[in-house]
C-alpha positions in Angstrom: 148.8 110.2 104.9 147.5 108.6 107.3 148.2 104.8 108.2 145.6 102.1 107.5 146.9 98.5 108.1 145.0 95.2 107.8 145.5 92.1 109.5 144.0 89.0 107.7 144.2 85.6 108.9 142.6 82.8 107.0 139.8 80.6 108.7 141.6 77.4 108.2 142.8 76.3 111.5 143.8 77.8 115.1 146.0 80.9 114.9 149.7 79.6 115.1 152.5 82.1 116.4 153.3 83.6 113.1 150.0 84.7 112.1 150.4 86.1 116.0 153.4 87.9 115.5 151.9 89.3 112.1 148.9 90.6 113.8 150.9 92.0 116.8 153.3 93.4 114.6 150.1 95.3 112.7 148.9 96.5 115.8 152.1 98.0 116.7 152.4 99.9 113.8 149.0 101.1 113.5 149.3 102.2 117.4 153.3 103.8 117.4 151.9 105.7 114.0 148.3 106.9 115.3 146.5 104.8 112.3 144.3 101.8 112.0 143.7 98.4 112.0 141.5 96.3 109.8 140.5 92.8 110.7 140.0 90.7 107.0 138.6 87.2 107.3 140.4 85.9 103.9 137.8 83.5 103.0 137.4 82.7 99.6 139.1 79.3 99.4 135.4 77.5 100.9 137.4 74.2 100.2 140.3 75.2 103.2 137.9 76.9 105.7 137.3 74.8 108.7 134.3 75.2 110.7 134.7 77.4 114.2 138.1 78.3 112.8 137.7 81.9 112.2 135.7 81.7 116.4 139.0 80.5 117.6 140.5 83.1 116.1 138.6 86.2 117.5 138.9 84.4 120.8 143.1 84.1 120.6 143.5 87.8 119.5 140.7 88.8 122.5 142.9 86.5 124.6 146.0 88.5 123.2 144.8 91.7 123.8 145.7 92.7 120.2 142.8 94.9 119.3 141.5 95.7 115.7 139.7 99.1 114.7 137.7 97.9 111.6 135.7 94.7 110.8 136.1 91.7 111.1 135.2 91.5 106.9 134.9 88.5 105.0 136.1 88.3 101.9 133.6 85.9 100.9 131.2 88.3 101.5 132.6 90.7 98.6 133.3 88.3 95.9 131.1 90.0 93.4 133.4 93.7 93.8 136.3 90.9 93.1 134.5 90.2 90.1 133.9 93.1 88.8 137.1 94.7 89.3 138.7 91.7 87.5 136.3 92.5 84.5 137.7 96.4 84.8 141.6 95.7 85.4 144.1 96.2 82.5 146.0 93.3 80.4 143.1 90.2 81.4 143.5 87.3 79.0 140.9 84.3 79.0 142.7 81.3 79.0 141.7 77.6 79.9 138.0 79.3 81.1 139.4 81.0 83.3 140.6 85.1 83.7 144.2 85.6 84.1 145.8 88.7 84.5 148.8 89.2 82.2 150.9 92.1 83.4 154.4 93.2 82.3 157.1 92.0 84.6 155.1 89.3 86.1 154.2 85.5 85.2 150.4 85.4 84.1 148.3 84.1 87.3 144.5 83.7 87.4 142.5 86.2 88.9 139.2 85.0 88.4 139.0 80.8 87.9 136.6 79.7 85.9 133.7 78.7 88.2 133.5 82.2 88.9 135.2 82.5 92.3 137.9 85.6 92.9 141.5 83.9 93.5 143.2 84.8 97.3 146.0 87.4 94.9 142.9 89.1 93.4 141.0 89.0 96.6 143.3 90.6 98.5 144.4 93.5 96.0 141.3 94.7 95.4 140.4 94.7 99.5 143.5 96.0 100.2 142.4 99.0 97.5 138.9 99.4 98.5 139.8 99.7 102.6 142.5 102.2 101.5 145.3 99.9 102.9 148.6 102.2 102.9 150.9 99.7 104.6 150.5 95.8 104.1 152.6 93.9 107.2 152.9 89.8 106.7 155.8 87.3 107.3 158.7 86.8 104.8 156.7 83.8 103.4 154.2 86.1 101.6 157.8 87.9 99.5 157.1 86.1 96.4 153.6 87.4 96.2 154.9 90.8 96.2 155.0 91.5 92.6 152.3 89.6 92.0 150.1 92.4 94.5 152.0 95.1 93.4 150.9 94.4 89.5 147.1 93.6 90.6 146.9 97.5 92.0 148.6 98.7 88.4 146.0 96.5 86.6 143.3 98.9 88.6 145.1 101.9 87.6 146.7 102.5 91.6 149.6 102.7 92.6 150.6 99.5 95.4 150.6 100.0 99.3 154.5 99.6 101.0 155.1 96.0 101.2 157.0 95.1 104.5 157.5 91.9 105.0 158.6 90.3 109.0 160.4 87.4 110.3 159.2 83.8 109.7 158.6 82.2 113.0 160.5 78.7 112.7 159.6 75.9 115.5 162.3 73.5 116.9 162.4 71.2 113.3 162.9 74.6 111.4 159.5 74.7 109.9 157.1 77.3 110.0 155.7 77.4 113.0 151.6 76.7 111.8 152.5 73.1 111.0 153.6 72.4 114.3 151.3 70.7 117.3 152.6 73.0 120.2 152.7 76.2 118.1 149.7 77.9 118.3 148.3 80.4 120.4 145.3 78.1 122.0 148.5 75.7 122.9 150.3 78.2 124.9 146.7 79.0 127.1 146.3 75.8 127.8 150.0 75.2 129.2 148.9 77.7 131.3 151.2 80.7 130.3 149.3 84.4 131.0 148.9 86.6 127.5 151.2 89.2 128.6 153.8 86.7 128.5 152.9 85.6 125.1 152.4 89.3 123.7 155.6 90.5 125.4 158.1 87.3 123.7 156.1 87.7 120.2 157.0 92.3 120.5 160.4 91.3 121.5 160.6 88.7 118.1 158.9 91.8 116.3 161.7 94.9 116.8 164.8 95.1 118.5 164.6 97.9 121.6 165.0 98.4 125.3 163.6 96.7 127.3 162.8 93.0 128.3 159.4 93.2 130.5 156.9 94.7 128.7 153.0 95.5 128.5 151.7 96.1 125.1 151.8 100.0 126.1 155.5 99.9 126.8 155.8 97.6 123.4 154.1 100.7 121.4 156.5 103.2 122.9 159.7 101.1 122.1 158.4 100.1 118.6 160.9 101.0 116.0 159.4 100.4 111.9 163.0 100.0 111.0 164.0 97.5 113.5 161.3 94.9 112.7 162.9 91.1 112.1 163.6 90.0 109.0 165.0 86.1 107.8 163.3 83.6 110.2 163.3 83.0 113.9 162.9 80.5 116.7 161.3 81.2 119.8 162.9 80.0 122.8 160.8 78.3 124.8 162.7 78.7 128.0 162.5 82.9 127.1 158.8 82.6 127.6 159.0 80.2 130.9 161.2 83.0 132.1 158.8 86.0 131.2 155.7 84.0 132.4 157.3 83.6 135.6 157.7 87.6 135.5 154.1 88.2 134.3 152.6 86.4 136.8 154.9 87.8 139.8 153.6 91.4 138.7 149.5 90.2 138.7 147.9 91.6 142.1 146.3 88.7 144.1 142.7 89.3 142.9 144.1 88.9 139.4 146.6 85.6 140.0 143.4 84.1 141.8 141.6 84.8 138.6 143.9 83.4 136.7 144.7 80.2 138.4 141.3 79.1 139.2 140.5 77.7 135.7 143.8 75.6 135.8 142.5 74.2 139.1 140.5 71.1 140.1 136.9 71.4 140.2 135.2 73.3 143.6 138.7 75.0 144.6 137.9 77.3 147.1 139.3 80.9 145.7 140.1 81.9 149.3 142.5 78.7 149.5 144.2 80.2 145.8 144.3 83.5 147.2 145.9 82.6 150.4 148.7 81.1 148.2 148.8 84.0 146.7 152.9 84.1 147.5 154.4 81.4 146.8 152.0 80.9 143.5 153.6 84.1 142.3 157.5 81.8 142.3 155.4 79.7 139.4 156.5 79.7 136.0 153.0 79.0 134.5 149.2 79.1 135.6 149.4 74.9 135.4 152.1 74.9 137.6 150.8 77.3 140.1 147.7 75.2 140.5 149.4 72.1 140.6 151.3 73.7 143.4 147.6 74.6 145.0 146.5 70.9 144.4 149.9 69.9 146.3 148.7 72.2 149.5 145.0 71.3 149.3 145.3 67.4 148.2 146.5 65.9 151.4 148.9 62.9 150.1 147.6 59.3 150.3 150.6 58.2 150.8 153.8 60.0 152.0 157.2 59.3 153.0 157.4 60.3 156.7 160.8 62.8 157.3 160.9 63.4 161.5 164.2 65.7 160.9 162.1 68.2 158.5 159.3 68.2 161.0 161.4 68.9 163.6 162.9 72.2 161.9 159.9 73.3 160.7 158.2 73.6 163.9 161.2 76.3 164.8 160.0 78.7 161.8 156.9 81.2 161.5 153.3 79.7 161.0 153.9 81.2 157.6 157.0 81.4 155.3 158.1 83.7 152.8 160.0 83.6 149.5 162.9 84.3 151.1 162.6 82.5 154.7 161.8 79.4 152.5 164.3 79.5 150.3 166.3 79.9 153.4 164.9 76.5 154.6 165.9 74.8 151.8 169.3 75.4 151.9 169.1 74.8 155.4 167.7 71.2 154.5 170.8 71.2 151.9 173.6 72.3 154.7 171.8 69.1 156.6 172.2 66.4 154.1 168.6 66.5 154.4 167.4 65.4 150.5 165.6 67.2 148.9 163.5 64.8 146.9 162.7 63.1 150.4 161.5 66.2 151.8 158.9 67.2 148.7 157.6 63.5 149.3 156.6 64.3 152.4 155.1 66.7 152.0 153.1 66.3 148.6 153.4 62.9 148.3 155.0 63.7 144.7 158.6 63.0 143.6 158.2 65.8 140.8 155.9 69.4 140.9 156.4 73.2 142.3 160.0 74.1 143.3 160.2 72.7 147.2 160.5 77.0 148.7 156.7 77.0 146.7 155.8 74.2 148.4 157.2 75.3 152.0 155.8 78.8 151.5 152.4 77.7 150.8 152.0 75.2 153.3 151.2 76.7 156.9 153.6 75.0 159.8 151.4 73.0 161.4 150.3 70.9 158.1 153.5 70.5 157.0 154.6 69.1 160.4 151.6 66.9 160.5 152.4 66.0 157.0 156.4 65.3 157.8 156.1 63.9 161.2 
């Protein structure tokens, strides 16, 4: 048989790290098992869509680089096959106006309410039958639905797709992560963290494995069906700090200028970026890494003058690497020379880039002239 799974995010809002995980997880499958991937646009609550919403969301899986096979569909566009497979399914009742479907084992839920619009249960039965869904992948908030589903496809005379339900993603408070401010994906690019950083801490939430630094290749091959998380989790935010710091390391200079650019101060020269290139690469995130451009480019207004630092720096190369300038901070260290005078010299700042990013990315002469 072979494997057809759907990934189907509603339009109401920015797509938040669960929905993430549940469409990375999707992916996964539908890659590690050579099937396919449907993208739904579950629409049929008009009252909860929110306009540009389901724009966002294209953009954040583009962004992701989680890639669909099929659609995007709209439910809304398919409410009369809602309609008439509701009029066609097995144990309906009319109550109250509107149709419910009464099956054995289950509580009685409407299926059709009684202005005519499909509910999101029917909705999503009869789309999961019609696009021949064999395996439907969602977070452990969707369990109780499960009989609910698996009833709907009995009323149509078929027999229900393998329910697997994931890990809830849980933010600091111990909600679920969509009804908090710094939890979506739109958040996380605009802190400035690359989307392999993001894709590689959401596959590493989805299934245990090998492995810790991973491209969405490398995810596929390591993906395990019966290692997926289950319960809830938090993400640790200093996990991802550490893997964006990794992610960006690995970029090639043409593609860390690209990157950094957009987090940088209008008319940055990309020769100036690129020239950085080195030490931006010691930067945990794409903010930080033009923050640490802005230090080398912005000469301070006003700066603490530090003769001793001046005086050791003029012994070193024009240009430092990551290790020479890590070596020249713990030479400023051995010194008693503090550290916190020493970046305000330089940047003017009291707070920004590690000092070595700094050192590295400033050629001798500036940072002498800035120091002296």
């Amino acid at each position: 048989m072979s494997v057809h799974v759907r990934f189907a995010p509603s339009p109401t809002g920015s797509l938040h790290l669960g929905s993430a995980l549940t469409a990375l997880l999707n992916r996964l499958f539908a890659s590690k098992r050579g099937g396919t991937m449907l993208l739904r646009i579950d629409d049929t609550d008009a009252e909860r869509t929110v306009s540009g919403a389901e724009s966002a969301i294209l953009a954040d899986l583009g962004w992701l680089g989680i890639g669909w096979d099929e659609g995007p569909v709209r439910q809304s566009a398919r409410i009369e096959r809602h309609v008439e497979a509701a009029n066609a399914a097995e144990h309906t009742t009319i109550r109250e106006g509107a149709l419910y479907l009464s099956a054995p084992g289950v509580r009685p839920f409407v299926i059709v309410r009684g202005d005519g619009r499909p509910t999101y249960h029917w909705a999503t039965v009869v789309d999961d039958l019609d696009f021949g869904i064999t395996h439907v992948i969602r977070g452990g908030d969707h369990r109780a639905n499960e009989d609910l589903h698996a009833a709907g496809f009995r009323a149509l005379g078929a027999e229900p797709p393998e329910f697997i339900h994931h890990a809830v993603v849980l933010g600091a408070d111990g909600k679920l992560s969509k009804r908090e401010g710094d939890a979506s994906v739109a958040d996380l690019r605009a802190a400035g963290y690359p989307p392999q950083a993001v894709v590689n801490m959401l596959g590493l939430v989805a299934s245990s494995g090998p492995g810790e630094v991973l491209d969405m290749d490398e995810l596929v091959a390591r993906f395990d069906p019966e290692r997926i998380a289950r319960g809830d989790v938090r993400l640790d935010p200093a996990r991802l700090r550490s893997l964006s710091a990794m992610h960006l390391a690995r970029l090639g200079s043409a593609e860390l200028v690209e990157a950094v650019l957009p987090f940088c101060g209008p008319g940055t020269p990309a020769a100036a970026v690129a020239a950085m290139a080195p030490a931006l690469r010691g930067a945990h995130t794409l903010v930080e890494a033009a923050e640490l451009v802005a230090c080398v480019l912005d000469t301070p207004s006003e700066r603490a003058t530090l003769p001793e630092l001046a005086d050791l720096r003029r012994e070193l190369p024009e240009h430092l690497d990551e290790m020479q300038a890590r070596a020249f901070v713990d030479e400023l260290r051995r010194r008693g020379i503090p550290l916190r005078s020493a970046r305000l010299a330089l940047t003017g700042r009291t707070t920004g880039p590690e000092l070595w990013a700094v050192l590295a990315a400033l050629p001798r002469d500036e940072a002498v002239r800035r120091a002296a």
